[in-house]
PyMOL Python script that loads the backbone (N, CA, C, O; Angstrom):
from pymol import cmd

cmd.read_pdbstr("""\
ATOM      1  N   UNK A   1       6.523  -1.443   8.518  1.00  0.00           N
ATOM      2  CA  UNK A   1       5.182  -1.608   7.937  1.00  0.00           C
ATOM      3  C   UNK A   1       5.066  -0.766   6.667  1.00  0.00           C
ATOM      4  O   UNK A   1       4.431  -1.243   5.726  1.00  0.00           O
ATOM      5  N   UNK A   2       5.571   0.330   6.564  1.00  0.00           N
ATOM      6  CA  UNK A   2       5.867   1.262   5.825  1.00  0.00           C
ATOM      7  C   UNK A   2       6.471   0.890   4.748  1.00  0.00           C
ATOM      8  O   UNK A   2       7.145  -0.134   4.865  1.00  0.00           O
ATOM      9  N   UNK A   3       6.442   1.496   3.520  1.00  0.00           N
ATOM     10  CA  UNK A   3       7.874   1.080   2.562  1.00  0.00           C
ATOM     11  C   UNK A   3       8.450   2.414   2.876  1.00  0.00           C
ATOM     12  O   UNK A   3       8.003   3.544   3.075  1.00  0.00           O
ATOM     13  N   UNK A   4       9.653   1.824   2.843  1.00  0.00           N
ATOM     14  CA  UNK A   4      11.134   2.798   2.814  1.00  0.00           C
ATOM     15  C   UNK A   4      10.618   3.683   1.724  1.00  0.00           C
ATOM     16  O   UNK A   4       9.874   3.399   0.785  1.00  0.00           O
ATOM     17  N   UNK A   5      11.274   5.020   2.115  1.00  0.00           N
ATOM     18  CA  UNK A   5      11.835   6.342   1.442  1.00  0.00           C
ATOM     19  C   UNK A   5      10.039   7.054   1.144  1.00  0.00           C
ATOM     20  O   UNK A   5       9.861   8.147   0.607  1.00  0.00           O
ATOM     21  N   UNK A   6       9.316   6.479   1.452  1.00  0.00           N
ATOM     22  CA  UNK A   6       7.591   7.429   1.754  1.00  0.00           C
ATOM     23  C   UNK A   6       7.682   8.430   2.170  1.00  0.00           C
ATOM     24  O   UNK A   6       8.103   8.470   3.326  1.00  0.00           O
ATOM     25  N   UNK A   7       7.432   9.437   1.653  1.00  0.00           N
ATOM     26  CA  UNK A   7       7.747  10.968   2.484  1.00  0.00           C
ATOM     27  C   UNK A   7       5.975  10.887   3.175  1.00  0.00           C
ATOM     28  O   UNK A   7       4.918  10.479   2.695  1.00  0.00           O
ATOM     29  N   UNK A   8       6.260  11.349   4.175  1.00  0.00           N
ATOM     30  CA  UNK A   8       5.239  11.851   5.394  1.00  0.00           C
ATOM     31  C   UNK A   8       3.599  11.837   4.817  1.00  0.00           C
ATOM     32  O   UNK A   8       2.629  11.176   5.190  1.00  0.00           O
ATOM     33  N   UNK A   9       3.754  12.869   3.744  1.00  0.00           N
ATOM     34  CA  UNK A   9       2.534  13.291   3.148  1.00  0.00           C
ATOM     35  C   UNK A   9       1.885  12.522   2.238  1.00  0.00           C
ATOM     36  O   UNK A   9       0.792  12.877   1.798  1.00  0.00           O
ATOM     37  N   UNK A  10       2.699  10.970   1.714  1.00  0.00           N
ATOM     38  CA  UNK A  10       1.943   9.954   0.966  1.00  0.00           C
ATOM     39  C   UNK A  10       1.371   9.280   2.373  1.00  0.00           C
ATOM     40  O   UNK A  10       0.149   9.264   2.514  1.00  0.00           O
ATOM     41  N   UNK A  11       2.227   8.712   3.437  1.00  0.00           N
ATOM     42  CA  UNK A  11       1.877   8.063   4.027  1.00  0.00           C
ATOM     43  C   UNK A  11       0.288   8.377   4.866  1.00  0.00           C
ATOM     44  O   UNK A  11      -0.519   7.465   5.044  1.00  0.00           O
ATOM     45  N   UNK A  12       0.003  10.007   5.381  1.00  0.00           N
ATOM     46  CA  UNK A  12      -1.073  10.488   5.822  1.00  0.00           C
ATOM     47  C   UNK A  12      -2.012  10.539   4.764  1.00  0.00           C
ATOM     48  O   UNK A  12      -3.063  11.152   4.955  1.00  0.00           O
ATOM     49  N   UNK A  13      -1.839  10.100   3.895  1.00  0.00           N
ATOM     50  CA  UNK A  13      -2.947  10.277   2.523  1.00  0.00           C
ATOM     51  C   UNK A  13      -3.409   8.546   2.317  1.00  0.00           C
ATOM     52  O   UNK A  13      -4.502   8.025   2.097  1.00  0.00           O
ATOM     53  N   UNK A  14      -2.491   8.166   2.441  1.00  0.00           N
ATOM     54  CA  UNK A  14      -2.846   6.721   2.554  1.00  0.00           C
ATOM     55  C   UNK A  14      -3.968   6.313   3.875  1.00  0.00           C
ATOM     56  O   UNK A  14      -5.008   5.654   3.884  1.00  0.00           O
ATOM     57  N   UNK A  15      -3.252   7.003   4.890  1.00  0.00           N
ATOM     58  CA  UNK A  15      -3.811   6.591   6.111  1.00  0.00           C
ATOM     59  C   UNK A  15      -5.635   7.277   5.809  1.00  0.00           C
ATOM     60  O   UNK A  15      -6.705   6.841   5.385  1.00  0.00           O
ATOM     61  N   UNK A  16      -5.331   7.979   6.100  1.00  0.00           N
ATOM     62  CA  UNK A  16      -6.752   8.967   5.803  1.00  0.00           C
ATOM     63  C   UNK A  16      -7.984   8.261   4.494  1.00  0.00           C
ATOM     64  O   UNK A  16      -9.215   8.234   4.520  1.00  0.00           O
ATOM     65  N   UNK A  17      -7.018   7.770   3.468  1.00  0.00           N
ATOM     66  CA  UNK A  17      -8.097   7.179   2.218  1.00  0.00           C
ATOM     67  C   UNK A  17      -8.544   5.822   3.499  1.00  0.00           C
ATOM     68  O   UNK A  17      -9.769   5.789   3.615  1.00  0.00           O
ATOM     69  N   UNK A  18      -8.116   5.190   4.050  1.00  0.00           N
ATOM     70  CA  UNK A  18      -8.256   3.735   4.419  1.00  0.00           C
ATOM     71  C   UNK A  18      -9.098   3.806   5.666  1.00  0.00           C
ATOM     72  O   UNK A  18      -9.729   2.891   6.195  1.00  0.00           O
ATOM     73  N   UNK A  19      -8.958   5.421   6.142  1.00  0.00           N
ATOM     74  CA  UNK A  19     -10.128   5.942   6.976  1.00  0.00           C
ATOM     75  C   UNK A  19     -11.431   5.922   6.966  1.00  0.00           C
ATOM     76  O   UNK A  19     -12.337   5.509   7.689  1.00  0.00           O
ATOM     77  N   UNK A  20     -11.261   6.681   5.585  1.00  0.00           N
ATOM     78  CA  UNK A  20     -12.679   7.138   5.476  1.00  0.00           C
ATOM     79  C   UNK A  20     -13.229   5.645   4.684  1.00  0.00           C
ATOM     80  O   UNK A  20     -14.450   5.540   4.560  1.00  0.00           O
ATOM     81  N   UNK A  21     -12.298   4.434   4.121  1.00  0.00           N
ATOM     82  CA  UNK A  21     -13.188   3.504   3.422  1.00  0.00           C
ATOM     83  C   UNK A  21     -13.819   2.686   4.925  1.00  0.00           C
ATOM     84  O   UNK A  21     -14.946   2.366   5.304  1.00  0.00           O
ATOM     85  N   UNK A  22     -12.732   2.593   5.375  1.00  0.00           N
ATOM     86  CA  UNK A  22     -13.122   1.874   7.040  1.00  0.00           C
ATOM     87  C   UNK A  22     -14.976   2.485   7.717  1.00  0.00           C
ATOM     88  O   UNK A  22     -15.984   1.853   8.031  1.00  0.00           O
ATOM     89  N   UNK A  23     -14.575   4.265   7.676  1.00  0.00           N
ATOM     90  CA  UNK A  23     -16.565   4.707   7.847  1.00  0.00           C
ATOM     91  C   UNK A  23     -17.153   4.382   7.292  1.00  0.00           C
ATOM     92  O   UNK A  23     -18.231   4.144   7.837  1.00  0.00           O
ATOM     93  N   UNK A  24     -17.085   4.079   5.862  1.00  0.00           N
ATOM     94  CA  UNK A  24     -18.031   3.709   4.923  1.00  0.00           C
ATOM     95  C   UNK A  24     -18.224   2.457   4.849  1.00  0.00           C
ATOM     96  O   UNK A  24     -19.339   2.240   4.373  1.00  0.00           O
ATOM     97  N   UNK A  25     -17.740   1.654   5.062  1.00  0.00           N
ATOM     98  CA  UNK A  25     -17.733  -0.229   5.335  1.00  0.00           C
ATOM     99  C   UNK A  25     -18.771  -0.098   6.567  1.00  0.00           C
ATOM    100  O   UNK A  25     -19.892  -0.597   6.470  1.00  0.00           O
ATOM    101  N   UNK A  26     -18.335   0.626   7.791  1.00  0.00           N
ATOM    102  CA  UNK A  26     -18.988   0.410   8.718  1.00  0.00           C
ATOM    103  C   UNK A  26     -20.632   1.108   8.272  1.00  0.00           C
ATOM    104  O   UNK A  26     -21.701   0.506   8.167  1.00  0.00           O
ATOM    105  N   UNK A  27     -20.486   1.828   8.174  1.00  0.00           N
ATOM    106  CA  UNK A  27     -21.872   3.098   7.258  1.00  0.00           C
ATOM    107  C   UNK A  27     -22.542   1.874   6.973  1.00  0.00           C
ATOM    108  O   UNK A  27     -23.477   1.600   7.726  1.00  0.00           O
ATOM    109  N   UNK A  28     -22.177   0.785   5.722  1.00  0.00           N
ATOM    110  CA  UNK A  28     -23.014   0.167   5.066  1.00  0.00           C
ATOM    111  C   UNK A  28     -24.022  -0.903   5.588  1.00  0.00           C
ATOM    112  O   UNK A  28     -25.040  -1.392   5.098  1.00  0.00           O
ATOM    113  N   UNK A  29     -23.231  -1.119   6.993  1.00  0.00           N
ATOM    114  CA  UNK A  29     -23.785  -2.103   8.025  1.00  0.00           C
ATOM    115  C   UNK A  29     -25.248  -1.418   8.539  1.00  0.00           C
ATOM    116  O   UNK A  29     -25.935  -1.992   9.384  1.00  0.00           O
TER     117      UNK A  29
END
""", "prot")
cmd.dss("prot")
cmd.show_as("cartoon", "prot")
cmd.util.cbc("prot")
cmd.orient("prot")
């Protein structure tokens, strides 16, 4: 799911931005 050679700390930064847009999508409801 990942792209190859992502070190750890892009991937949790990714995860985390797509977090907080996910609260805020829901927020807007």
């Amino acid at each position: 799911m990942f792209e190859k050679g992502l070190p750890n700390a892009e991937i949790a930064r990714r995860l985390g931005v797509a977090r907080q847009s996910v609260c805020r999508w829901h927020k807007a409801w």
